[in-house]
Backbone as CSV, one residue per row, in Angstrom:
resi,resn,N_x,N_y,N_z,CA_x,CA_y,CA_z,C_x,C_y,C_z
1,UNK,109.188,208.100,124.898,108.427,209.253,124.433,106.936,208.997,124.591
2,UNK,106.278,209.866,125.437,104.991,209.786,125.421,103.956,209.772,123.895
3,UNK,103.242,209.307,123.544,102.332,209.606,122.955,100.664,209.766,122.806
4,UNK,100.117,210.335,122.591,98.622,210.558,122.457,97.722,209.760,121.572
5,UNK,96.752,209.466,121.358,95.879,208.529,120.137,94.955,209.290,120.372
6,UNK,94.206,210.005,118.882,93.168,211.140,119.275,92.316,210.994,118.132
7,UNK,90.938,210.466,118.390,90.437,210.381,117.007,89.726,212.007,116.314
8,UNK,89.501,211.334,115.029,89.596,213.094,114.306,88.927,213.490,114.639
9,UNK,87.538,213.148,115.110,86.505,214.330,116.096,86.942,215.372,116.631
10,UNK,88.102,214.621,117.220,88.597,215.510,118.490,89.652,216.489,118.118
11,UNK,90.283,216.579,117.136,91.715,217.455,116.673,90.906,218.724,115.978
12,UNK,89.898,218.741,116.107,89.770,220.597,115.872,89.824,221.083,117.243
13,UNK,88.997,220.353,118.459,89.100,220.593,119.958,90.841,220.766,120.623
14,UNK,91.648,219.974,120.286,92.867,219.941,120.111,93.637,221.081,119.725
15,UNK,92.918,221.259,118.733,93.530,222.605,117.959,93.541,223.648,118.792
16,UNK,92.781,223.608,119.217,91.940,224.469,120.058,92.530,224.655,121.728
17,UNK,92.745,223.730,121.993,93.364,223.713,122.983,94.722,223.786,123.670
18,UNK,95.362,223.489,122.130,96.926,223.507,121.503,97.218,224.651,120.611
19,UNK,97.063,225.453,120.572,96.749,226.421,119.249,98.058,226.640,118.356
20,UNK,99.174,225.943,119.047,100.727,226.383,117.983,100.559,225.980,116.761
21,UNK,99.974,225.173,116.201,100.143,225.255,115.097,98.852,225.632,113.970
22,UNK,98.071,226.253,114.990,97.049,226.696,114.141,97.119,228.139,113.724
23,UNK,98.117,228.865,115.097,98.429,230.368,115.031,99.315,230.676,113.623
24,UNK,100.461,229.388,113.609,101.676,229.688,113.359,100.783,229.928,111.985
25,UNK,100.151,228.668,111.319,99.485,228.635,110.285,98.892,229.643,109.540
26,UNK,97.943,230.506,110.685,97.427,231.308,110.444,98.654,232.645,109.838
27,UNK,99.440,233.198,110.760,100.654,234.338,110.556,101.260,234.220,109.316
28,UNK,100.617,232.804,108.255,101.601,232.286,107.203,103.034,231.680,107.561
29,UNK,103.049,231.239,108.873,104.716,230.464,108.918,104.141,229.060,108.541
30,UNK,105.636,228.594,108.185,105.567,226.791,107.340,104.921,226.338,108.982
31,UNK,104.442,224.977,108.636,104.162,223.789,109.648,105.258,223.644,110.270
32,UNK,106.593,223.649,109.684,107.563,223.041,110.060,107.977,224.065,111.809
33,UNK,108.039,225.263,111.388,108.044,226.370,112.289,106.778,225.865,113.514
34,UNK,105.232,225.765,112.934,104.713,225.479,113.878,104.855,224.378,114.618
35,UNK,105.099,223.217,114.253,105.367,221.418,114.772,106.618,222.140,115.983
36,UNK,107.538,222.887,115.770,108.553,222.755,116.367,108.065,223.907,117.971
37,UNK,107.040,224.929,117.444,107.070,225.777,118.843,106.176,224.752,119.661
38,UNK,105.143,223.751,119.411,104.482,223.297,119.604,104.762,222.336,120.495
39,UNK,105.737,221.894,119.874,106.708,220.633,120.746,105.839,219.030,120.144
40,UNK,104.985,218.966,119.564,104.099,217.935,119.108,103.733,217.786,117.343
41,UNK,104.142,216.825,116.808,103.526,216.361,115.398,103.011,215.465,115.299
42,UNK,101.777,215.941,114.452,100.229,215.002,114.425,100.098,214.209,112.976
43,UNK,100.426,213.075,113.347,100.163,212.300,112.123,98.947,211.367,111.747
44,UNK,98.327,212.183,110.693,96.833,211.326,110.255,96.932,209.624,109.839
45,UNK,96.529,209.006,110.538,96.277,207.447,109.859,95.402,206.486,110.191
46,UNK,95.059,205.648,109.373,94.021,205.182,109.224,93.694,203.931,110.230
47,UNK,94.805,203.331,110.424,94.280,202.005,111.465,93.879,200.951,110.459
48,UNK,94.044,200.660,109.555,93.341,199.434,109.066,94.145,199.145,107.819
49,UNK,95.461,199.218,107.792,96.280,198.927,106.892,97.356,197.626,107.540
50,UNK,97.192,197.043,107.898,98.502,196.239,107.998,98.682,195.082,107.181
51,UNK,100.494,195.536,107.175,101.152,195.635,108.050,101.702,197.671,108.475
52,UNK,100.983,198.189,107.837,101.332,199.587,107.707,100.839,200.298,108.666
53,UNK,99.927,200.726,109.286,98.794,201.035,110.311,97.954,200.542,110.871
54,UNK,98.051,199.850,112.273,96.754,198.804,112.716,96.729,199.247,114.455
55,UNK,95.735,199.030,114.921,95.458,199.053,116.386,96.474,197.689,116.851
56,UNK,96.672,197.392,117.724,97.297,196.441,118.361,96.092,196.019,119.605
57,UNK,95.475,194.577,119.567,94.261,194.207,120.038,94.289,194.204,121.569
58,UNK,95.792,193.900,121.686,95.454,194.281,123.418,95.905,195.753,124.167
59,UNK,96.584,196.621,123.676,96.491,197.920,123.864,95.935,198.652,123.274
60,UNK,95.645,198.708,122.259,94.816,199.404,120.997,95.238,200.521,120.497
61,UNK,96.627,200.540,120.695,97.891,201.516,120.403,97.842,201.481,118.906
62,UNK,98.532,202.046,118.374,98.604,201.964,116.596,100.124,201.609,116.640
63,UNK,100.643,200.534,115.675,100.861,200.095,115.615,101.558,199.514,113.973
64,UNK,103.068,199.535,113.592,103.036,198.736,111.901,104.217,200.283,111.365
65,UNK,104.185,199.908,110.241,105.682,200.113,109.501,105.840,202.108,109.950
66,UNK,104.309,202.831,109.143,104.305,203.834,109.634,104.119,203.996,110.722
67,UNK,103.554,203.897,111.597,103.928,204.511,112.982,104.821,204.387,113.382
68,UNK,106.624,203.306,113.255,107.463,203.052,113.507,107.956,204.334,112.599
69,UNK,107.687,204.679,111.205,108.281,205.880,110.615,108.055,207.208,111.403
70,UNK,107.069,207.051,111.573,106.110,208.324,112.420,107.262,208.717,113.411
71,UNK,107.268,207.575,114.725,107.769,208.156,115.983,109.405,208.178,115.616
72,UNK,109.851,207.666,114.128,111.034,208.239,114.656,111.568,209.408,113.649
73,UNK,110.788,209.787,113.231,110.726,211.454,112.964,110.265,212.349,114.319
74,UNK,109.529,211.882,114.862,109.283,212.887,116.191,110.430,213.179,116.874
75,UNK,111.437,211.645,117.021,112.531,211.668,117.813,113.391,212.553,117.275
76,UNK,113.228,212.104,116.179,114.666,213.370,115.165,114.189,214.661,115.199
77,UNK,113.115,214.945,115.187,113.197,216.694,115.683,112.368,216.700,117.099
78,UNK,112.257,215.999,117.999,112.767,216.432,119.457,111.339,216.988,119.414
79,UNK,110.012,216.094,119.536,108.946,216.509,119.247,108.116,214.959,119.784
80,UNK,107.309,215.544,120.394,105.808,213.826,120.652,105.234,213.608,119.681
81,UNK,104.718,212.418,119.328,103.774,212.017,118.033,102.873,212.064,119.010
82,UNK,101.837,212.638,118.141,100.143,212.083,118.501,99.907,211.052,116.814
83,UNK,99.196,210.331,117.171,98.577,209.526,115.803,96.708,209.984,116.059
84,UNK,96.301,210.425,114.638,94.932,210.963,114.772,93.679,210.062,113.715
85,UNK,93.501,209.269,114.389,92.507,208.651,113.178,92.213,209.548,112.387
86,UNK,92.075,208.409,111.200,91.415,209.383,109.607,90.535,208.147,108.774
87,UNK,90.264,208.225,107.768,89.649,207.441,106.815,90.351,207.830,105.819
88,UNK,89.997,206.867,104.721,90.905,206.314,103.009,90.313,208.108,102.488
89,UNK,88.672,208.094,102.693,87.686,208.967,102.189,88.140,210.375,102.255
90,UNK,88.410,210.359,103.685,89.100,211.827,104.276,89.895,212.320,104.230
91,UNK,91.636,211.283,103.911,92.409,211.802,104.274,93.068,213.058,104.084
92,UNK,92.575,213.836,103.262,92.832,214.694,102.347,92.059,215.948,103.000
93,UNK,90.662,215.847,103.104,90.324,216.970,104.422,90.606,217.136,105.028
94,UNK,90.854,215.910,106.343,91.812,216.239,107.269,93.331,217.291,107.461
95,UNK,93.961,217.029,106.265,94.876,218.289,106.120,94.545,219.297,105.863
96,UNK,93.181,219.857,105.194,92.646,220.611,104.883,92.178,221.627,105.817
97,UNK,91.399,220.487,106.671,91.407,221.299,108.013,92.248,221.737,109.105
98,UNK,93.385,221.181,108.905,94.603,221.000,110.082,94.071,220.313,111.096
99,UNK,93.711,218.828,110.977,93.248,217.985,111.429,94.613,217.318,111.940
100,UNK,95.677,217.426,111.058,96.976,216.603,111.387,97.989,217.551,110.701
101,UNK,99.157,217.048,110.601,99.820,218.086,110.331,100.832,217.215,108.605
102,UNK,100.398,216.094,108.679,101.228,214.631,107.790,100.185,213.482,107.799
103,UNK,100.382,212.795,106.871,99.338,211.388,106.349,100.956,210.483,106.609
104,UNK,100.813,209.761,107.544,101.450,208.271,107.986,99.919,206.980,107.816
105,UNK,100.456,206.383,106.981,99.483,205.415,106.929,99.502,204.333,105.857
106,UNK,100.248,204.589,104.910,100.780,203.655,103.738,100.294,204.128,102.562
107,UNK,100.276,205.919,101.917,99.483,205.842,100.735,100.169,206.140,99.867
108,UNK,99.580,206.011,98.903,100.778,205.285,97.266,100.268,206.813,96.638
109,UNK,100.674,207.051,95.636,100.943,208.519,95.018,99.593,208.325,93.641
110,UNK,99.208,209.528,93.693,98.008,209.501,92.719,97.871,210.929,91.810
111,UNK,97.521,210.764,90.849,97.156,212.019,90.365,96.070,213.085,90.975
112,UNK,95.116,212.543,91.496,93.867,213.432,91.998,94.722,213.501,93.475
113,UNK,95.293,212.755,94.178,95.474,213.092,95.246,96.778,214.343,95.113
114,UNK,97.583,214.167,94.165,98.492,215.574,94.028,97.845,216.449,93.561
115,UNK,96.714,216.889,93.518,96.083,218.075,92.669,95.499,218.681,93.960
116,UNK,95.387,217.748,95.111,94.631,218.290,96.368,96.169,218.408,97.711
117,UNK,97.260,217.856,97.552,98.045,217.742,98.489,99.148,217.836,98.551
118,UNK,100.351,217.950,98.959,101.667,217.626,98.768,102.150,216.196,98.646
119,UNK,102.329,215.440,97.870,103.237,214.742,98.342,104.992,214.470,98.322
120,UNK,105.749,214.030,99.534,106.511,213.807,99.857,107.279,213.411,98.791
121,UNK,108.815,213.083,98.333,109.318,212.285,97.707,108.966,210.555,97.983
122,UNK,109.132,209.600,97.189,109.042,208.259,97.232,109.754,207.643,98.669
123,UNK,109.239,206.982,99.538,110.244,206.715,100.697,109.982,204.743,99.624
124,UNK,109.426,204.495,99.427,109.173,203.110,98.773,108.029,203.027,97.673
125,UNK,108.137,201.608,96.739,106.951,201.227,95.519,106.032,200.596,95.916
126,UNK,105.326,200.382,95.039,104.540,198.947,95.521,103.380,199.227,94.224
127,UNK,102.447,197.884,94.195,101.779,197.976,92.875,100.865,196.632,93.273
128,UNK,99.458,196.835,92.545,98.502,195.828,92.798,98.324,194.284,92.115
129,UNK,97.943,193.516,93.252,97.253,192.106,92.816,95.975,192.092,93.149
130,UNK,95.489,191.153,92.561,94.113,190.447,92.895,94.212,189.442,93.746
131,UNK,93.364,189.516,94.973,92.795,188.882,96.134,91.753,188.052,95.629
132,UNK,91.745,186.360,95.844,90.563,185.563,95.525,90.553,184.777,96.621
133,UNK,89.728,183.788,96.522,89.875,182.934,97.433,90.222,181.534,96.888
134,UNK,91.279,180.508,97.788,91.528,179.767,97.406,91.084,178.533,96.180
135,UNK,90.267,178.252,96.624,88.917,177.571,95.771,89.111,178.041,94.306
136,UNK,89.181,179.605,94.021,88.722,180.304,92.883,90.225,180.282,91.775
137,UNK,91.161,179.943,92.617,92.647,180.608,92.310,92.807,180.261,90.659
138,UNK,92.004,179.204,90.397,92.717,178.990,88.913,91.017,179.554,87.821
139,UNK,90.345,180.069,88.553,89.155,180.427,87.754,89.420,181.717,86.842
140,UNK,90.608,182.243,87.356,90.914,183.385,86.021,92.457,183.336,85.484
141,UNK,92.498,182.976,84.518,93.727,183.069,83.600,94.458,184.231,84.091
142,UNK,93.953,185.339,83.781,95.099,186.548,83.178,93.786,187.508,83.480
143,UNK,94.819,188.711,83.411,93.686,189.867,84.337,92.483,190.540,83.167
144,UNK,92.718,189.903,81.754,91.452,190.254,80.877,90.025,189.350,82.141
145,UNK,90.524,188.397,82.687,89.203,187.501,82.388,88.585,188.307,84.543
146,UNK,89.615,188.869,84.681,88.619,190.057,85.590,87.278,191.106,85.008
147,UNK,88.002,191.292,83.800,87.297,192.491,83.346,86.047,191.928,82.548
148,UNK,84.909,191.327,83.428,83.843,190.737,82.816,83.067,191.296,84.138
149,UNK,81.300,191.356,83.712,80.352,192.008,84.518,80.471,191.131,85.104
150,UNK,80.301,189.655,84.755,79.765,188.596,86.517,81.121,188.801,86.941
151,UNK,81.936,189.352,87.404,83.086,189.531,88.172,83.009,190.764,88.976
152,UNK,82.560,190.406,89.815,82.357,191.560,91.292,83.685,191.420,92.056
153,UNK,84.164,193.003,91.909,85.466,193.319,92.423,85.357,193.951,93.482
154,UNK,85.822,193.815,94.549,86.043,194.494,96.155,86.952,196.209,96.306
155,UNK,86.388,197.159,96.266,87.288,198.084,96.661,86.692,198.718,98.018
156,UNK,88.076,199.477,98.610,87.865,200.118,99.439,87.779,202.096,99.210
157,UNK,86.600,202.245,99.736,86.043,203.622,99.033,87.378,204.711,99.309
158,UNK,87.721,205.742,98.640,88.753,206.731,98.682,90.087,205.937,98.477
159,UNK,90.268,204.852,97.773,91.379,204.433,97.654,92.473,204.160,96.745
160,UNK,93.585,204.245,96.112,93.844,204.158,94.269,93.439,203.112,94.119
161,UNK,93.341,202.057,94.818,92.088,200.539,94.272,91.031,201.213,93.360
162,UNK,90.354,201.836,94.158,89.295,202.231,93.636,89.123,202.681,92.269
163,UNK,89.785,203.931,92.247,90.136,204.765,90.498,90.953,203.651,89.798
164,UNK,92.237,203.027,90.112,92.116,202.133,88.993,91.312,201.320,88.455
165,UNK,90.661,200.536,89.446,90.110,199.459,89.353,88.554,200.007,87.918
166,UNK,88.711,201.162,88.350,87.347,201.876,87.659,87.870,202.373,86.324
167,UNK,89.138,202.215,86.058,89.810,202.982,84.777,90.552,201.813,84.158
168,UNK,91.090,200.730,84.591,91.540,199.461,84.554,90.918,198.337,83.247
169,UNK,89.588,198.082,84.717,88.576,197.155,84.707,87.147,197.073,84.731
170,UNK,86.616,198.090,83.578,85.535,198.891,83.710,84.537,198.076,82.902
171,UNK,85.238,196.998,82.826,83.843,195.769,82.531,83.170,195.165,83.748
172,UNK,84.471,195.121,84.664,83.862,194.018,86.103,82.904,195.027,86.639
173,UNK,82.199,194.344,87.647,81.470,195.060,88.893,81.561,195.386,90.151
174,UNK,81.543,196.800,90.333,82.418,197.393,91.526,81.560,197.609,92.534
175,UNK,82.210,196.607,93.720,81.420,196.870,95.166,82.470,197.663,96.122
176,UNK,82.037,198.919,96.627,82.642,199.686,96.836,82.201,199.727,98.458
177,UNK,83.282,199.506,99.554,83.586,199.394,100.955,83.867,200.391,101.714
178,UNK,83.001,201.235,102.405,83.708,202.162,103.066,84.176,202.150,104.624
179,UNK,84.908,202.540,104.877,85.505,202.017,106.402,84.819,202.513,107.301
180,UNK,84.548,201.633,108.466,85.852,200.644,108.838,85.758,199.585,108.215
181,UNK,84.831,199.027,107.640,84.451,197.391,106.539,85.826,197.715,105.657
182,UNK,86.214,196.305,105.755,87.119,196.285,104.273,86.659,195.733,103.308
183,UNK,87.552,196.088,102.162,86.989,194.752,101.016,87.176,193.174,100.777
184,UNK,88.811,193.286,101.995,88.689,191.599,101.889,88.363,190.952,102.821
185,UNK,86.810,191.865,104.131,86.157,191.074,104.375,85.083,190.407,103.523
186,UNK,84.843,191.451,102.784,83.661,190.651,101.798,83.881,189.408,101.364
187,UNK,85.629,189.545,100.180,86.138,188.291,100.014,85.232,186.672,101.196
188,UNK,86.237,187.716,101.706,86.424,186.145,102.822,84.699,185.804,103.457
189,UNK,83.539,186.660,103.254,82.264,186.432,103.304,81.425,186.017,102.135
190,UNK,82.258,185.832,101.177,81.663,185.178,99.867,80.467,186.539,99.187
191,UNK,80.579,187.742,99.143,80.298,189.027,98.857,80.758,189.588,97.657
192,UNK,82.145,189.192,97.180,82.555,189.806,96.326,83.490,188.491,95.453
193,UNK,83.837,188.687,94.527,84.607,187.560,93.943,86.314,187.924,93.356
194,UNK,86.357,189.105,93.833,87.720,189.293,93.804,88.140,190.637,94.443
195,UNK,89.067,191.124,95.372,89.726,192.359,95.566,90.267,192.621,94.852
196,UNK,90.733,193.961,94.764,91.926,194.770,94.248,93.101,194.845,95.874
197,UNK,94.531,194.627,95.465,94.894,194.597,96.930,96.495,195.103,96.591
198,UNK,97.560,195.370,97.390,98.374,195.759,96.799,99.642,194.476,97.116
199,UNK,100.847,194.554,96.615,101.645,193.513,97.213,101.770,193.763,98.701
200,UNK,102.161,195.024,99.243,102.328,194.937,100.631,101.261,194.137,101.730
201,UNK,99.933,194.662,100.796,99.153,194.481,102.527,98.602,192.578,101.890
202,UNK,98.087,192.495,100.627,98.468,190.839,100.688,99.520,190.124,101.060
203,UNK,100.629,190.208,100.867,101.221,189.745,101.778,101.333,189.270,102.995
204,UNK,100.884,190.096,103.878,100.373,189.908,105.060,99.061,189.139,105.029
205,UNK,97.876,189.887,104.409,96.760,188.826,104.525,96.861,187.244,103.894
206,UNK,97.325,186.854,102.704,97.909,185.618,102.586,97.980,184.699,104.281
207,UNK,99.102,185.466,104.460,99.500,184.370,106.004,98.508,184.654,106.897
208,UNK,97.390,185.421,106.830,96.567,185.863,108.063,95.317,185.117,107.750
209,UNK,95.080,184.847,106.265,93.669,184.514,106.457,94.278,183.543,105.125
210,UNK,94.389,181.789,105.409,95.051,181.280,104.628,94.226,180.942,103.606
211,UNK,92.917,181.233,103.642,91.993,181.048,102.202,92.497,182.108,101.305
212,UNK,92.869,182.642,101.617,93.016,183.859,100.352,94.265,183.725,99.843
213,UNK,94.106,184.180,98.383,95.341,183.639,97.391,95.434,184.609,96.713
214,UNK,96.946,185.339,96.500,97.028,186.615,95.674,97.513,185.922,94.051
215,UNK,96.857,186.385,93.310,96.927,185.521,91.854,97.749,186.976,91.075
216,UNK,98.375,186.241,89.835,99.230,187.214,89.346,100.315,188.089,90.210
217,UNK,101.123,187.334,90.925,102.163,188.190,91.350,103.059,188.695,90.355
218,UNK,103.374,187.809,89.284,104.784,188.133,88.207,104.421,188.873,87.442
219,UNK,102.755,189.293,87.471,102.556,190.080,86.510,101.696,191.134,87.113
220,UNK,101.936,192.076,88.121,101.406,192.874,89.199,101.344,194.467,88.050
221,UNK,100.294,194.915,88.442,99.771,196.116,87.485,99.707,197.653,88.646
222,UNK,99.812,198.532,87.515,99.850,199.726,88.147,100.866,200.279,89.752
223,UNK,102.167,199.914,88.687,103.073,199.921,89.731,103.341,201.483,90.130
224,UNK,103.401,201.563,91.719,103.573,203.266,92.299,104.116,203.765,93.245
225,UNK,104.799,204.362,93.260,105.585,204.843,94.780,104.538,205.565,95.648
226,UNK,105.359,205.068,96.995,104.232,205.210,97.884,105.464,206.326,98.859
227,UNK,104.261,207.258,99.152,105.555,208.615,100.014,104.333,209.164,101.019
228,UNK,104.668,210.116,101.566,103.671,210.508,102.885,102.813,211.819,102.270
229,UNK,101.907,212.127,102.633,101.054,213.349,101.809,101.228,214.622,102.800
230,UNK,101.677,215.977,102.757,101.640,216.593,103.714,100.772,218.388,103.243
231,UNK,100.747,219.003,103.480,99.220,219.616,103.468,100.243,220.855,101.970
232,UNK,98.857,221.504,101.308,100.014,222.019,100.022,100.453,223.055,100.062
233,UNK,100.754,224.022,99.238,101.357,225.666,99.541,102.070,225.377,101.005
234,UNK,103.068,224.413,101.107,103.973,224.872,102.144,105.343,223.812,101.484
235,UNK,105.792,224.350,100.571,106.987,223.778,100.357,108.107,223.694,101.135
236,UNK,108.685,224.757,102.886,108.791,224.207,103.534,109.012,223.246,104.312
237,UNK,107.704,222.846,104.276,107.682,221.473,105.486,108.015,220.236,104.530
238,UNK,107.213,220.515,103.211,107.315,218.899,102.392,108.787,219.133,102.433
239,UNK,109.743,220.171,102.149,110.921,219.728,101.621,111.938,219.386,103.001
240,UNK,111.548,219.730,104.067,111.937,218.999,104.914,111.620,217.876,105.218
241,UNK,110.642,217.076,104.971,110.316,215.758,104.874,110.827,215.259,103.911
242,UNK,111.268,215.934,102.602,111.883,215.233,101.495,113.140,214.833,102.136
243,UNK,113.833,215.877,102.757,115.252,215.657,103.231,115.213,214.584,103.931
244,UNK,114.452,214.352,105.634,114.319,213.627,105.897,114.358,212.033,105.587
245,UNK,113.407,211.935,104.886,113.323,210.260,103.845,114.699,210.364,103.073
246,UNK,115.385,211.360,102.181,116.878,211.160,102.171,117.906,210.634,103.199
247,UNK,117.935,211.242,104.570,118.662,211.033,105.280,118.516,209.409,105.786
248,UNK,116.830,209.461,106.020,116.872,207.945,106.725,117.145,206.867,105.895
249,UNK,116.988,206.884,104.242,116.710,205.955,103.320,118.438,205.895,103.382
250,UNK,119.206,206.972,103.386,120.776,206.630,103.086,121.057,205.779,104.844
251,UNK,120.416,206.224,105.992,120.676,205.074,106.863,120.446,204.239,107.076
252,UNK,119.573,203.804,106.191,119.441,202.049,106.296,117.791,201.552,107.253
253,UNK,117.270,203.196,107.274,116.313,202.550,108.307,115.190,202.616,107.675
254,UNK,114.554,202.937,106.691,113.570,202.347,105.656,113.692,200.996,104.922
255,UNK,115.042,200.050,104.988,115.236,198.987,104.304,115.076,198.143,105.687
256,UNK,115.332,199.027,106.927,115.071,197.906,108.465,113.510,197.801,108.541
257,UNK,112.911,198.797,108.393,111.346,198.646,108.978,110.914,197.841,107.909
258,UNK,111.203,198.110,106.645,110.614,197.022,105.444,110.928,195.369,105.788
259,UNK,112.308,195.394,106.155,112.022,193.400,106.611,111.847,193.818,107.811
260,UNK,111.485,194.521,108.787,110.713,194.129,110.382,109.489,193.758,110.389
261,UNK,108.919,194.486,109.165,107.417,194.571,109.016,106.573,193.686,107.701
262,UNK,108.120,192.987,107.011,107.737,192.108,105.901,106.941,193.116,104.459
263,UNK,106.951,194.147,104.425,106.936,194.899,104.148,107.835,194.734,102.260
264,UNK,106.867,194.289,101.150,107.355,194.012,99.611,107.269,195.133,99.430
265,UNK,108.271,194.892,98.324,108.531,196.237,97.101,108.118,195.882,96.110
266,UNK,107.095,196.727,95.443,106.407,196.363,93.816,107.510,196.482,92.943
């Protein structure tokens, strides 16, 4: 199956040039109606999540658990993926605008973000640790001794890091990252003295960058299901995506991409 990589600049031009699902939109038919005359579904994601969304360095393809979810929903309704860059900040305009038509990218379920979006049923959990660096690992007991001002915490801007970390831990001090910078480059630049991070994507960084040490695993906070966000007033399409994640979760292929991709459950 062919696919496209189109950053968001370009998907109003797109739109534009593709117009099925901007017409359909317009006439009031679901997405679902438009994705299908269209022959193409556009999934917003970010690139800088892995193991969930990442460029791949020598094609620069996207790449990780969702885009493996992505293209094989395209396959099941007989449709091309495009993947459309987005940001943590944006993702939520972007549907707004019909920038994409679905958020593939790894995001966990929020209150402010359901007040602006659909989200999907739960396809998986997951829930946060703290990112330090090796050196530091035994410098905090228990997650009170985060919540002190000389404790500069790493978030990444538009992210539930962020609002918890700010509703949490509203003693520490919040250095706030907006992309493409992450927060556990700072870490690892001696910038910040602790992330907010979740089990999935530490996981991965652990083995990637072996200074870094996720502290408090047994006792991991603000546990949340993580499901796909799809644009609102179209119950429709979400509930065909609900079905969907039913069908695949009873086949076994959300429990395959989770150990392909190493991929924890909070």
């Amino acid at each position: 199956m062919q696919r496209r990589f189109l950053p968001a600049a370009a998907a109003a031009a797109a739109a534009v040039a593709m117009p099925g699902q901007a017409s359909a939109q317009a006439a009031g038919a679901s997405r679902l109606q438009a994705i299908q005359s269209s022959g193409r579904i556009r999934f917003g994601t970010t690139g800088d999540f892995n193991p969930m969304s990442f460029r791949d360095p020598a094609s620069r393809e996207y790449r990780g658990h969702q885009i493996d979810a992505g293209n094989q929903l395209a396959r099941d309704m007989n449709v091309r993926a495009e993947f459309i860059a987005t940001d943590w900040r944006t993702l939520i305009n972007g549907l707004q605008a019909d920038q994409y038509d679905v958020v593939f990218t790894g995001t966990s379920m929020s209150v402010p973000r359901a007040m602006a979006a659909s989200f999907t049923i739960p396809w998986g959990r997951n829930a946060f640790v703290p990112l330090v660096r090796r050196r530091d690992a035994n410098r905090f007991a228990n997650w009170d001794a985060l919540n002190q001002r000389n404790v500069t915490i790493g978030v990444n801007l538009g992210t539930t890091m962020e609002t918890w970390v700010q509703s949490a831990l509203p003693g520490a001090t919040l250095r706030r990252v907006e992309s493409p910078a992450r927060d556990w480059q700072e870490l690892l630049g001696n910038r910040v003295d602790a992330t907010m991070s979740s089990l999935i994507e530490a996981a991965f960084l652990t083995k990637e960058y072996p200074d870094l040490v996720a502290i408090f695993q047994n006792t991991p906070r603000n546990p949340i299901p993580m499901a796909f966000l799809a644009p609102v007033n179209d119950m429709v399409f979400t509930n065909f995506l609900n079905a969907w994640i039913t069908i695949r979760t009873a086949s076994g292929f959300f429990e395959e991409i989770n150990t392909r991709w190493g991929v924890s459950q909070g």
